[in-house]
PAMARTOR-893877 format. One record per residue (C-alpha): residue number from 0; x, y, z negated. Coordinates in steps of 0.001 Angstrom, whole numbers. Layout:
N
+------+---------+---------+---------+
| resi |      px |      py |      pz |
+------+---------+---------+---------+
|  NUM |       X |       Y |       Z |
...
+------+---------+---------+---------+
END
This chain:
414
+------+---------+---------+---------+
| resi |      px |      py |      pz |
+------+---------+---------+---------+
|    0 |   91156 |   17800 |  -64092 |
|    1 |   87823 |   15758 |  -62960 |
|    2 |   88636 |   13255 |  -60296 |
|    3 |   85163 |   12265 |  -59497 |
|    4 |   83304 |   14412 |  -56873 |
|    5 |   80529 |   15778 |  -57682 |
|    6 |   77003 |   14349 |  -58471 |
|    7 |   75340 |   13511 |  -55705 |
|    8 |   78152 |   13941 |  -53202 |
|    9 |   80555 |   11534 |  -52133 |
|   10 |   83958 |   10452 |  -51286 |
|   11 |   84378 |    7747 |  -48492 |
|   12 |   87051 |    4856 |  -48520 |
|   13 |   88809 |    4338 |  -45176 |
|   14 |   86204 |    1817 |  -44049 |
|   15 |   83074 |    3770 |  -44956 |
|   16 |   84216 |    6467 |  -42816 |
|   17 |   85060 |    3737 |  -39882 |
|   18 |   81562 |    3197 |  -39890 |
|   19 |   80722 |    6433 |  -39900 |
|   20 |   82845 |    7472 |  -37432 |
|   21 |   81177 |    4548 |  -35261 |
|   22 |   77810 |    5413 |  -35930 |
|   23 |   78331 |    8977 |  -35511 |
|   24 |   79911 |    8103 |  -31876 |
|   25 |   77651 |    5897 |  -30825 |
|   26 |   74750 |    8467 |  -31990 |
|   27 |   76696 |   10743 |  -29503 |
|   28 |   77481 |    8796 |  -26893 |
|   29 |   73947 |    8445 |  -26404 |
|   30 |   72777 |   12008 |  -26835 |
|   31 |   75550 |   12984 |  -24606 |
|   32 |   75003 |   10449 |  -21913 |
|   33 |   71456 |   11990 |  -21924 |
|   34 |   72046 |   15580 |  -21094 |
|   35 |   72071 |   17230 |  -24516 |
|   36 |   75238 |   19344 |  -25141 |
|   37 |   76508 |   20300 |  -28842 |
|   38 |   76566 |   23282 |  -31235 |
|   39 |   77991 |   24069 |  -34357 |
|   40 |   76605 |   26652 |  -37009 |
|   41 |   78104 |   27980 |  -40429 |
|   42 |   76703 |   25802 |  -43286 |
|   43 |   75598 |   29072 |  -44774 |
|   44 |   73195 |   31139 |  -43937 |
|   45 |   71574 |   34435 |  -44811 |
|   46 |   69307 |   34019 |  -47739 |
|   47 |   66223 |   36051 |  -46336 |
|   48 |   66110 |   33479 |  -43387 |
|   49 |   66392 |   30624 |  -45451 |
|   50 |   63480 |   31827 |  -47691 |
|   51 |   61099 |   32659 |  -44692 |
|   52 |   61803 |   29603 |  -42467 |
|   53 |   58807 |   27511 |  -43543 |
|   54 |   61163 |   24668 |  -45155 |
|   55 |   58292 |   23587 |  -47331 |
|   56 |   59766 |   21897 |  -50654 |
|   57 |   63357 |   21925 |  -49823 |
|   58 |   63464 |   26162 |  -49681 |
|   59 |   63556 |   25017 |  -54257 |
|   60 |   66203 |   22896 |  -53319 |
|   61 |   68723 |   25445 |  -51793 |
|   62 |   72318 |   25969 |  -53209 |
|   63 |   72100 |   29477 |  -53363 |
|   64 |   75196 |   31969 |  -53508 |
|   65 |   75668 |   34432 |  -56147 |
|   66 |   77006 |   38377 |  -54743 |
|   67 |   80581 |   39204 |  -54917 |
|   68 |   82243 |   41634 |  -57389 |
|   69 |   80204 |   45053 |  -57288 |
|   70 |   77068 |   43741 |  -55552 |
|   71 |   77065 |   41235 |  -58301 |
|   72 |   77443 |   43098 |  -61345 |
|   73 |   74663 |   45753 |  -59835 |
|   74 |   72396 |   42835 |  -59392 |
|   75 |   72872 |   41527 |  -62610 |
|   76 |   71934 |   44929 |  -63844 |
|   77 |   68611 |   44931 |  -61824 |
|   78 |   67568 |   42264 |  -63651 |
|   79 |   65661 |   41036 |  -60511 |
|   80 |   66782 |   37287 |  -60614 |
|   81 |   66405 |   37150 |  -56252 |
|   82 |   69088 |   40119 |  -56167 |
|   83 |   71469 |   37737 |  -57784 |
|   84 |   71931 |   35898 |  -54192 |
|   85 |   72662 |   36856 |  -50607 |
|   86 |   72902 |   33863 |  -48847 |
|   87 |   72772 |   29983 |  -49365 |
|   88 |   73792 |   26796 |  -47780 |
|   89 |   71994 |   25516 |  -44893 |
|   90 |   69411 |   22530 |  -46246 |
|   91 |   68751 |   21206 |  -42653 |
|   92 |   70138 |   22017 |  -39249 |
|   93 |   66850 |   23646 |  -38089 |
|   94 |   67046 |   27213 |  -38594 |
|   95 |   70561 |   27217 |  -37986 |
|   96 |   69728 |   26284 |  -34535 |
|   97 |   67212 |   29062 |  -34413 |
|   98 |   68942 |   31727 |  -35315 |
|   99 |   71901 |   30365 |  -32994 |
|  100 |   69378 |   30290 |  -29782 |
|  101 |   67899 |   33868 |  -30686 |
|  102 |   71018 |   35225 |  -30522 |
|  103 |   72795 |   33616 |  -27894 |
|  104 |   69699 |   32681 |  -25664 |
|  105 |   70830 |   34882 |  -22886 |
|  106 |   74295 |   32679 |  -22427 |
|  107 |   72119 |   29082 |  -22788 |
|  108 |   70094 |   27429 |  -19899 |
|  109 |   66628 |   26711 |  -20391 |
|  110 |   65440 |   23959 |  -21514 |
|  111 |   68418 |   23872 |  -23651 |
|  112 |   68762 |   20499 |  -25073 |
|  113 |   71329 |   20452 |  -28112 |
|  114 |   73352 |   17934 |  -30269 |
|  115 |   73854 |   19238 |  -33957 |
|  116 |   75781 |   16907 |  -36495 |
|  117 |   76365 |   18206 |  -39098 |
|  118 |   76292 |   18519 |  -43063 |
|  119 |   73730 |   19569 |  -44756 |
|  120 |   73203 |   20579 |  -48591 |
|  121 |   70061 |   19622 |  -50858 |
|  122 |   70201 |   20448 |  -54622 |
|  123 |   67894 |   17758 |  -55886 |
|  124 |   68078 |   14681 |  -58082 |
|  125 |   70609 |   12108 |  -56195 |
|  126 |   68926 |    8370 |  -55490 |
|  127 |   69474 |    5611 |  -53282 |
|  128 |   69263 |    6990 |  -50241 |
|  129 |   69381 |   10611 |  -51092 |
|  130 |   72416 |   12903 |  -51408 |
|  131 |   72773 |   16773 |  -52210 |
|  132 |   75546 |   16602 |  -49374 |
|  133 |   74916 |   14620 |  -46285 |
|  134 |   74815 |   14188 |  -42858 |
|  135 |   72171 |   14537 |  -40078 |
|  136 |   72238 |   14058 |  -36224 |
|  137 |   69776 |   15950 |  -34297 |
|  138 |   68734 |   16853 |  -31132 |
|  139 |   66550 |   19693 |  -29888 |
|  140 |   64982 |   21009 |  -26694 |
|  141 |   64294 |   24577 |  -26650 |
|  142 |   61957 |   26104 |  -24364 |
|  143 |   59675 |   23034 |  -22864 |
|  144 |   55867 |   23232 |  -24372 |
|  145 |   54850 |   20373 |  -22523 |
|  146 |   54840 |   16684 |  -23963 |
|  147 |   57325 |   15364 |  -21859 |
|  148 |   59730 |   17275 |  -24488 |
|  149 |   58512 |   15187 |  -27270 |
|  150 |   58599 |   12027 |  -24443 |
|  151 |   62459 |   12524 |  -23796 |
|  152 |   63471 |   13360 |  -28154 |
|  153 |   61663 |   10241 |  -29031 |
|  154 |   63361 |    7904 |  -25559 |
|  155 |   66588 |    9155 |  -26879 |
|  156 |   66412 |    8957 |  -30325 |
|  157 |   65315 |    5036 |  -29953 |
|  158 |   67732 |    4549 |  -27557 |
|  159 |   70120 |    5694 |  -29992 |
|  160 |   68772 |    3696 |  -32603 |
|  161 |   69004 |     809 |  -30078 |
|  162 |   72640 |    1209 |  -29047 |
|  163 |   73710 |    1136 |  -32954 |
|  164 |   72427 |   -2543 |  -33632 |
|  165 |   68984 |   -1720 |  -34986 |
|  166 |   65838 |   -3317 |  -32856 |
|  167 |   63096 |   -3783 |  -35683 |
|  168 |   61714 |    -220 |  -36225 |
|  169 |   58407 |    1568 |  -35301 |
|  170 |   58087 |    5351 |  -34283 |
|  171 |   55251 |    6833 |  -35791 |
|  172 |   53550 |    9691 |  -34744 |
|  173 |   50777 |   12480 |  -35226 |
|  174 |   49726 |   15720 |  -34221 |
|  175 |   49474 |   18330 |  -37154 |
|  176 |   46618 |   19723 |  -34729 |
|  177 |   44346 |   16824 |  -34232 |
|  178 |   44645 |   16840 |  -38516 |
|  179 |   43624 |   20447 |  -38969 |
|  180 |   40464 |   20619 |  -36629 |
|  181 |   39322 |   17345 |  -38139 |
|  182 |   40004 |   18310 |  -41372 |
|  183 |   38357 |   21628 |  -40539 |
|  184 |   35027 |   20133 |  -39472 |
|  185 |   34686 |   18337 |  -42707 |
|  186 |   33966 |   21821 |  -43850 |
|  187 |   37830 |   22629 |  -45544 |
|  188 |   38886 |   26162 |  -45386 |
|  189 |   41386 |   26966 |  -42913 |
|  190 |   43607 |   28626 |  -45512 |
|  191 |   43713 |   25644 |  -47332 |
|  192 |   44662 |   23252 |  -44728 |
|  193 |   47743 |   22953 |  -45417 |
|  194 |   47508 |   22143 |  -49010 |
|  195 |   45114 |   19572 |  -48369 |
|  196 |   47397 |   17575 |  -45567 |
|  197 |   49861 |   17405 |  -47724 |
|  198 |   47276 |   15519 |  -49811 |
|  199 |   46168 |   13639 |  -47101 |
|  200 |   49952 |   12672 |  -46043 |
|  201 |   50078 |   10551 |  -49373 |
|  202 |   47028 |    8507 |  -48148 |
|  203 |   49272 |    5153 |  -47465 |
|  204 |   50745 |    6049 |  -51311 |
|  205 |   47929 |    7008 |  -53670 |
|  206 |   45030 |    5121 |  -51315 |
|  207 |   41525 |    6860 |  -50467 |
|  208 |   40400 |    7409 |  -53882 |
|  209 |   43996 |    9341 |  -55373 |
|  210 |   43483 |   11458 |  -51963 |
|  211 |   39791 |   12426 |  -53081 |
|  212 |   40963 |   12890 |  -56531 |
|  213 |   43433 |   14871 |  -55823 |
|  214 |   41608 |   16993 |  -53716 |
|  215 |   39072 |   17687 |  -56123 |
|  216 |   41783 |   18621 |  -58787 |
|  217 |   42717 |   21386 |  -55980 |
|  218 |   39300 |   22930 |  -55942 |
|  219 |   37907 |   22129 |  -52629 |
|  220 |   34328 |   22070 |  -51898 |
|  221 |   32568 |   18739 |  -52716 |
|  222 |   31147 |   18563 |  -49341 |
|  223 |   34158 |   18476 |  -47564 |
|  224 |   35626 |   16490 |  -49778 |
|  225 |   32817 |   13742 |  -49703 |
|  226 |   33286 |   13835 |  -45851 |
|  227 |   36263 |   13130 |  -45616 |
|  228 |   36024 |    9998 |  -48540 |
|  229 |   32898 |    9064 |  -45631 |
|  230 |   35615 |    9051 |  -43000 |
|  231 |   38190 |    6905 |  -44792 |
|  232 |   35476 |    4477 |  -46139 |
|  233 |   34699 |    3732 |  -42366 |
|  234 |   38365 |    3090 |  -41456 |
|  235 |   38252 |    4582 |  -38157 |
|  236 |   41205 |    5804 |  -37835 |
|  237 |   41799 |    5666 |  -33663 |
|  238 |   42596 |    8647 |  -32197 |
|  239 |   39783 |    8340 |  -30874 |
|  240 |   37753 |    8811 |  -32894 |
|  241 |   39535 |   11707 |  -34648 |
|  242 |   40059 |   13315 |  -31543 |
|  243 |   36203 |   13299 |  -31034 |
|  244 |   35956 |   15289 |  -34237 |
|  245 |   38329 |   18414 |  -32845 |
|  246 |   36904 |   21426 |  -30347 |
|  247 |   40582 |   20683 |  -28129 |
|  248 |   39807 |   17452 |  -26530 |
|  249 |   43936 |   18054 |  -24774 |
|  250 |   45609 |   17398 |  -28137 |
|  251 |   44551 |   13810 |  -28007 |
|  252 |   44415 |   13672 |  -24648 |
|  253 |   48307 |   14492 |  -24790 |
|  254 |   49223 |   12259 |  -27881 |
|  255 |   47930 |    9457 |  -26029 |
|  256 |   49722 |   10445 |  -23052 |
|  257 |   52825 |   10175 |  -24909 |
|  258 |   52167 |    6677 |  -26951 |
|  259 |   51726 |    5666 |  -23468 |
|  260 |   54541 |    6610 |  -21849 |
|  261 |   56741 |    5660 |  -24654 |
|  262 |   55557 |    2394 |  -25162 |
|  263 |   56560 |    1762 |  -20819 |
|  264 |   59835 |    3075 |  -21988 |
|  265 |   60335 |     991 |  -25225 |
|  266 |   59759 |   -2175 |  -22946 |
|  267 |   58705 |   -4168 |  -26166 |
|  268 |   62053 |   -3263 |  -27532 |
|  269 |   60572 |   -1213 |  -30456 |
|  270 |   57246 |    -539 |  -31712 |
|  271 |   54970 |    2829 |  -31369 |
|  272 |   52399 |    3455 |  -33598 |
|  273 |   49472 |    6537 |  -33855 |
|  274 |   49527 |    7673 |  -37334 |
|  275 |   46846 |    9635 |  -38526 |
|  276 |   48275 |   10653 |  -42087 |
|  277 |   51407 |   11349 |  -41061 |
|  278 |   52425 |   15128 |  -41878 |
|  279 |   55990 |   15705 |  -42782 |
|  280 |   56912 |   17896 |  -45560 |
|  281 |   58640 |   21324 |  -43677 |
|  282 |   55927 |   23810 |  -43191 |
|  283 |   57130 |   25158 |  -39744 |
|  284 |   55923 |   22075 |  -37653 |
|  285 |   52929 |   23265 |  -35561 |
|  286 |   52343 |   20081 |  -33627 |
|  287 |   53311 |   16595 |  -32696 |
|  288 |   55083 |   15381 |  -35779 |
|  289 |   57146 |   11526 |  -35733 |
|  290 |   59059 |    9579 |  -38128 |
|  291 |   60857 |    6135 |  -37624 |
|  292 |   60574 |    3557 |  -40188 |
|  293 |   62279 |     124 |  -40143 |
|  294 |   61412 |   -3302 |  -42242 |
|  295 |   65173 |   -2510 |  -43919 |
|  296 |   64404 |     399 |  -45373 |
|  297 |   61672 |    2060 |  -47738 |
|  298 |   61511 |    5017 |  -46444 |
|  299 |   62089 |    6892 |  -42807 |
|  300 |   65303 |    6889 |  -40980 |
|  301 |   64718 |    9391 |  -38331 |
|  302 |   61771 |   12466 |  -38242 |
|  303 |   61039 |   15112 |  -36293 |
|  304 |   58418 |   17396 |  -34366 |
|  305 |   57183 |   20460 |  -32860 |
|  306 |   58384 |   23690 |  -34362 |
|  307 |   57141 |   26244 |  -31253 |
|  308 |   57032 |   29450 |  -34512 |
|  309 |   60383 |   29392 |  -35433 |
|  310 |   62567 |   30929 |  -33083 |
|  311 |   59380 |   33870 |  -32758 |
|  312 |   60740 |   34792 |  -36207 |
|  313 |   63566 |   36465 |  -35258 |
|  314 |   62711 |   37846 |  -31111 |
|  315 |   59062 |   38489 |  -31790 |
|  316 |   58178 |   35926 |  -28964 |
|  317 |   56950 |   32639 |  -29119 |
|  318 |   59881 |   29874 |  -27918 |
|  319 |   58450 |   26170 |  -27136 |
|  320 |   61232 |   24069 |  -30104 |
|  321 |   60751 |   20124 |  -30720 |
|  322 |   63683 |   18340 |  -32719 |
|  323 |   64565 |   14932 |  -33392 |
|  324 |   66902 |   14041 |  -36448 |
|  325 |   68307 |   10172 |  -37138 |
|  326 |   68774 |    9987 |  -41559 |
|  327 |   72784 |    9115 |  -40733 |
|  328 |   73427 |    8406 |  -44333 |
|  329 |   70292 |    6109 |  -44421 |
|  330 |   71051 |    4514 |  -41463 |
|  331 |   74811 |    3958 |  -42863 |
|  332 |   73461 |    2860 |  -45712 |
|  333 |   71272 |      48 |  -44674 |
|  334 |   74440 |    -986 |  -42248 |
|  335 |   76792 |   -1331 |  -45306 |
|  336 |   74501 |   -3529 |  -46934 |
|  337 |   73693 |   -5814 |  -44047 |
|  338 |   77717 |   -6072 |  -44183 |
|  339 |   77502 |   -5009 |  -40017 |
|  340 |   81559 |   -5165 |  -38417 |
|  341 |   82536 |   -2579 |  -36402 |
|  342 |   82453 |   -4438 |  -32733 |
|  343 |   84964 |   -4863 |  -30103 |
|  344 |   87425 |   -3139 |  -32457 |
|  345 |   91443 |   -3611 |  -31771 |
|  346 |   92898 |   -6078 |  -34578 |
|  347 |   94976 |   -4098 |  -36855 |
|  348 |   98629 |   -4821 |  -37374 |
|  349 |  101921 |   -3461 |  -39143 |
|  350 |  104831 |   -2082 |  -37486 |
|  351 |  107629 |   -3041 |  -40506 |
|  352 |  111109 |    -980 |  -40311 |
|  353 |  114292 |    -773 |  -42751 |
|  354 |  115764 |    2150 |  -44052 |
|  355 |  118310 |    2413 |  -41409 |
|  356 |  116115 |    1766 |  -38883 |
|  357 |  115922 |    4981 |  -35501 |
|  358 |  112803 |    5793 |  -36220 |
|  359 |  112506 |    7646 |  -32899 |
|  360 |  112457 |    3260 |  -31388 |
|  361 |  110256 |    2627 |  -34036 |
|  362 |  107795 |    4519 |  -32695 |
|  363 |  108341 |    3710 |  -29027 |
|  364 |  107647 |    -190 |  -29829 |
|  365 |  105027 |    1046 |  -31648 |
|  366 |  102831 |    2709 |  -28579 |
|  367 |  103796 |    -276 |  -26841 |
|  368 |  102445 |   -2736 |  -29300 |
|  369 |   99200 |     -93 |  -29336 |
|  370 |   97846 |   -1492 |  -25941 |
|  371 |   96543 |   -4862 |  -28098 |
|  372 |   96364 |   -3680 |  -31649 |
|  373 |   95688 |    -656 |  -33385 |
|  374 |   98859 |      34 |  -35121 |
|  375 |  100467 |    1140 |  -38438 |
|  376 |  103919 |    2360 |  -38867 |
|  377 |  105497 |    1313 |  -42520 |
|  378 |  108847 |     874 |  -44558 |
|  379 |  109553 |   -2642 |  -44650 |
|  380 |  109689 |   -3860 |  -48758 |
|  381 |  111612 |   -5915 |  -50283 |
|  382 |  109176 |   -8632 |  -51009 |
|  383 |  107324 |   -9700 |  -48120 |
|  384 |  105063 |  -11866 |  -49446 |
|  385 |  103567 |   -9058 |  -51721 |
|  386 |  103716 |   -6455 |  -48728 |
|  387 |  101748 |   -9398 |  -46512 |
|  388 |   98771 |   -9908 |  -49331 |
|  389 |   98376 |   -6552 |  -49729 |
|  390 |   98080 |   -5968 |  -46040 |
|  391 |   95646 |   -8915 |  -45278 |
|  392 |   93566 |   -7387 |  -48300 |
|  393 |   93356 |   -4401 |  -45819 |
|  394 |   92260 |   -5671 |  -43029 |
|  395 |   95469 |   -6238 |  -40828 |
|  396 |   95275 |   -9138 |  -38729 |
|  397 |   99072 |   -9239 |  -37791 |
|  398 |  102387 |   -8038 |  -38749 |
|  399 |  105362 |   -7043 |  -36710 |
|  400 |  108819 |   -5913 |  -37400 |
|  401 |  111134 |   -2930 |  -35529 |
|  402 |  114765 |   -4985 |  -35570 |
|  403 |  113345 |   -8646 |  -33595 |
|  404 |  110309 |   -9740 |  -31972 |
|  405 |  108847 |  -11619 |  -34134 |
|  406 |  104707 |  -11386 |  -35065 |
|  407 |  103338 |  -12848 |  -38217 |
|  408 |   99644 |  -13375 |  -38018 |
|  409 |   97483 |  -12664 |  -41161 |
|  410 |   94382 |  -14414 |  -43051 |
|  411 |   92730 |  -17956 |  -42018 |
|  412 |   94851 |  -18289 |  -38446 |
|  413 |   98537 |  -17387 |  -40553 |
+------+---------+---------+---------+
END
């Protein structure tokens, strides 16, 4: 028998999960404090919604479920290799939550503004920073279209942020709108818009002249490419000046409205920042889009944005859907590194008892002693000053005994 988990999942010590327990309160503290109520979904989910929810790249990176007994054997028989599966785990927490409001939208106020934490599954190539089973921590509001929705996601989300111990991180943000009917005046087709932003989202990677190159490896016309290669040379990238290339005037109009109002809000506390390449990889954003990215970190550690198309899928009506999501793992990640202590924690100490000790008083003194320590209840062993090492190595700051009063304090002050 294997007693390693499996590649690219994980199993936590009792002090990685204290911090993850921490973060994860503190996450929902804030969320909570704010109005947002929580969910919870099954992690799996029907494989024809999975397949047409727009997840861009991560729809190849779904664990997928194979049939069960006849269903199986009659699909292996079809030879069809998509009859092999009927469902698959969930790879982020968004269509879960869509399905969940279509079909229990008559029993939920509107807005409804949701907490999901959850896991989530991935099946590609573990890295720093990237697991096939993790966590994320979102929040949603259903049914506002205005921009105060995406106002409140990204308050709360920083504030979030804030109340963890983080204060050096930017929000970054873009409308997938203002990029298409620029991009579309530059002469690109509108069925191959979104091929080309996903281009254009690797401008800050590959610079001006990959994002030309690589355009013209797709096949677009030379004119619109060469437009856009005019554009970049000129480094006008206000929005601005991108807005003055779109018909809707509103969409920067309202994207300014919101850097506004968030930077009043973020009261120099954290930075926010218009970012014109910025795209995000799930197809089934239609509008504002925003990530958060901190000097500790490569990549992103929160993302989110408009998804009004989604819920539509299943009622035939269009539902007004932004969403939020903090990267736990990354954000416990860069935490565990930076070697952050748990704060205003109770010292931990050891309740020691003999064999013939009532265990019944043992635990009495032990609630009592639980007012100033977090406590432990063990058998006393025979050699003390083993049993004392081995509990300082653990983090107990003090150790008590069932049969006297007496307290031995552990570490530096012993």
């Amino acid at each position: 028998m294997k007693t390693n988990p499996l590649k690219g999942m994980k199993d936590y010590l009792p002090a990685e999960q204290a911090l993850r327990d921490y973060v994860q309160g503190r996450i929902l503290e804030t969320y909570r404090a704010s109005g947002f109520e929580r969910i919870s979904t099954p992690m799996l989910e029907d494989m024809e919604n999975l397949d047409k929810s727009d997840g861009g790249d991560n729809l190849n990176l779904i664990f997928k479920v194979l049939k069960r007994g006849d269903k199986l054997a009659s699909a292996i028989a079809s030879g069809n290799e998509k009859d092999l599966s009927d469902m698959g785990l969930r790879y982020d927490l968004t269509l879960p939550l869509s399905r969940y409001y279509a079909a229990n939208k008559d029993k939920l106020p509107s807005p409804f503004k949701v907490i999901q934490t959850d896991r989530v599954f991935r099946a590609e190539r573990p890295q720093k920073g990237r697991m096939r089973e993790f966590v994320q921590c979102d929040i949603d509001i259903l049914g506002d279209g205005s921009c105060n929705a995406e106002i409140e996601l990204i308050d709360v989300t920083a504030r979030a942020l804030l109340n963890i111990g983080f204060d050096d991180f930017t929000v970054n943000i873009n409308d997938r709108r203002l990029l298409r009917g620029m991009l579309t005046s530059m002469g690109f087709a509108p069925e191959s818009l979104d091929s080309v932003c996903i281009t254009f989202d690797k401008l800050d990677k590959i610079g001006a002249e990959g994002v030309a190159k690589e355009l013209t490896e797709k096949e677009c016309p030379a004119e619109a490419v060469a437009a856009l290669s005019d554009f970049l040379a000129k480094g006008e990238f206000s929005l601005e000046a991108i807005g003055a290339l779109c018909e809707d005037k509103s969409l920067a109009e309202n994207l300014g409205k919101v850097i506004a109002t968030v930077e009043t809000l973020a009261n120099g506390k954290y930075k926010i920042a218009y970012c014109p390449s910025l795209v995000r990889g799930q197809g089934y954003y239609t509008g504002m889009v925003f990530e958060v990215t901190c000097a500790a970190f490569s990549g992103a550690v929160a993302g989110g944005g408009r998804y009004d198309n989604m819920i539509g899928k299943f009622i035939g009506q269009q539902v007004p859907a932004v969403g939020f999501s903090i990267g736990f793992e990354r954000i416990c990640g860069i935490l565990a590194e930076q070697g952050f202590a748990i704060p205003a924690q109770k010292p931990k100490m050891a309740l020691l008892y003999l064999p013939d000790a009532d265990f019944a008083q043992v635990l009495a003194k032990a609630a009592t002693l639980r007012e100033n320590y977090t406590v432990t209840v063990l058998p006393q062993a025979k050699k003390l000053g083993k049993q004392f090492g081995t509990l300082e190595n653990q983090g107990f700051a003090a150790v008590a005994f069932a049969d006297n009063d007496d307290v031995k304090t552990l570490g530096a002050n012993s």
